[in-house]
C-alpha positions as CSV (number, residue, x, y, z in Angstrom):
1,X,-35.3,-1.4,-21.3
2,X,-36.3,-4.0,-23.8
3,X,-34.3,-3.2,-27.0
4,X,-37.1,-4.0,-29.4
5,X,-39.6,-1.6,-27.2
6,X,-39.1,1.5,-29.8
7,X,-39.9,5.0,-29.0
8,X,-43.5,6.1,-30.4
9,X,-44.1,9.6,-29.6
10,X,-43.8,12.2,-32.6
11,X,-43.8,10.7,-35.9
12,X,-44.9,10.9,-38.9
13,X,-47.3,9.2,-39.7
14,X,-48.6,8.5,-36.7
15,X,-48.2,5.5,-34.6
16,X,-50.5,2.9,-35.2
17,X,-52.5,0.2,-32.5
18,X,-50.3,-2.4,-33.6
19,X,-47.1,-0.8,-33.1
20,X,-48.4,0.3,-29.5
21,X,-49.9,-3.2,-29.0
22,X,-46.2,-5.1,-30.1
23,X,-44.3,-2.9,-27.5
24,X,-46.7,-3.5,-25.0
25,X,-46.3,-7.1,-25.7
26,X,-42.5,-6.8,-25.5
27,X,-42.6,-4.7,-22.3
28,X,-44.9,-7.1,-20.4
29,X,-42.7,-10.2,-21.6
30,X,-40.0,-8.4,-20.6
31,X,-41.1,-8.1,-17.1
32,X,-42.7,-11.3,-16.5
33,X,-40.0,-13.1,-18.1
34,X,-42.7,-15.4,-20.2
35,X,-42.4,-15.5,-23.9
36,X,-45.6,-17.1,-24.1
37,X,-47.2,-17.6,-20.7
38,X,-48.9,-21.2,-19.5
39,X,-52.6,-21.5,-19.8
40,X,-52.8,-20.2,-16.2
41,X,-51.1,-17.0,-16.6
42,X,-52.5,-16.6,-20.3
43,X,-55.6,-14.4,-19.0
44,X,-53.9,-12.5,-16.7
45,X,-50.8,-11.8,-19.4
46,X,-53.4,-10.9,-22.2
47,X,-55.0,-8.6,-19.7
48,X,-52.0,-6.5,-18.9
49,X,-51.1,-6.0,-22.4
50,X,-54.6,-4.7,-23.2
51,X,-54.1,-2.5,-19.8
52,X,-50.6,-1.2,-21.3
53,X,-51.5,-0.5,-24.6
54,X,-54.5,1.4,-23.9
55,X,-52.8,3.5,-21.4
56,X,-49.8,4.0,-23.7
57,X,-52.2,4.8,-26.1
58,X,-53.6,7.6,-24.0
59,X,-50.1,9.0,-22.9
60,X,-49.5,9.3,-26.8
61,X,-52.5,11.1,-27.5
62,X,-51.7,13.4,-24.9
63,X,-48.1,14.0,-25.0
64,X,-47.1,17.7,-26.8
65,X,-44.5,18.8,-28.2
66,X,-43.0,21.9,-30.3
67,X,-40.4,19.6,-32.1
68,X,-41.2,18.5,-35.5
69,X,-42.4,15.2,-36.3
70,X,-39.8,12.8,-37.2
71,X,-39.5,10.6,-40.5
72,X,-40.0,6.8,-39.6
73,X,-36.7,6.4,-42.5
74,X,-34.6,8.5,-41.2
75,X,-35.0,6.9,-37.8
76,X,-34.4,3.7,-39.0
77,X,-31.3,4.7,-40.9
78,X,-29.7,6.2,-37.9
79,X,-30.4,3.2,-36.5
80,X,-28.3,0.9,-39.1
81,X,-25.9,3.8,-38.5
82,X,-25.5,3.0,-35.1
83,X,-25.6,-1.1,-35.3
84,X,-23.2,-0.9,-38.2
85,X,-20.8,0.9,-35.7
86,X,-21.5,-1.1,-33.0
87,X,-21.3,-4.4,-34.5
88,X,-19.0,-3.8,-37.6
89,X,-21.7,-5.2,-40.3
């Protein structure tokens, strides 16, 4: 799994287009294993992150849950936690 890919479900606020649209980018350059495709595959690579995002977009929308939704900052503190203690900074 891509590290940058974040998880999207259950926050507060909400997760946006963009957000879906960047970790759809990230999973299909993951997969493909272009950063930025040739002109040939450019159509083909812009199509499946269209494809992605609108089907993440739909598992998101209908995705429940009984948990609270989670604070974007504290996330992302818990996440310097962790990458403090993994990488001593």
């Amino acid at each position: 799994m891509c590290r940058n890919i974040k998880p999207l479900f259950n926050f507060d606020p909400p997760t946006t287009e963009e957000e879906i649209r960047a970790a759809s980018l990230q999973f299909v350059r993951k997969i493909s294993g272009f950063t930025k495709p040739s002109r040939a595959n450019e159509a083909p690579f812009l199509n499946a992150i269209d494809e992605i995002s609108a089907i993440s977009a739909r598992l998101l929308t209908n995705l429940e849950t009984n948990a609270p939704p989670k604070s974007r900052e504290e996330e992302a503190a818990r996440a310097r936690v962790r990458s403090a203690l993994r990488f001593g900074t």
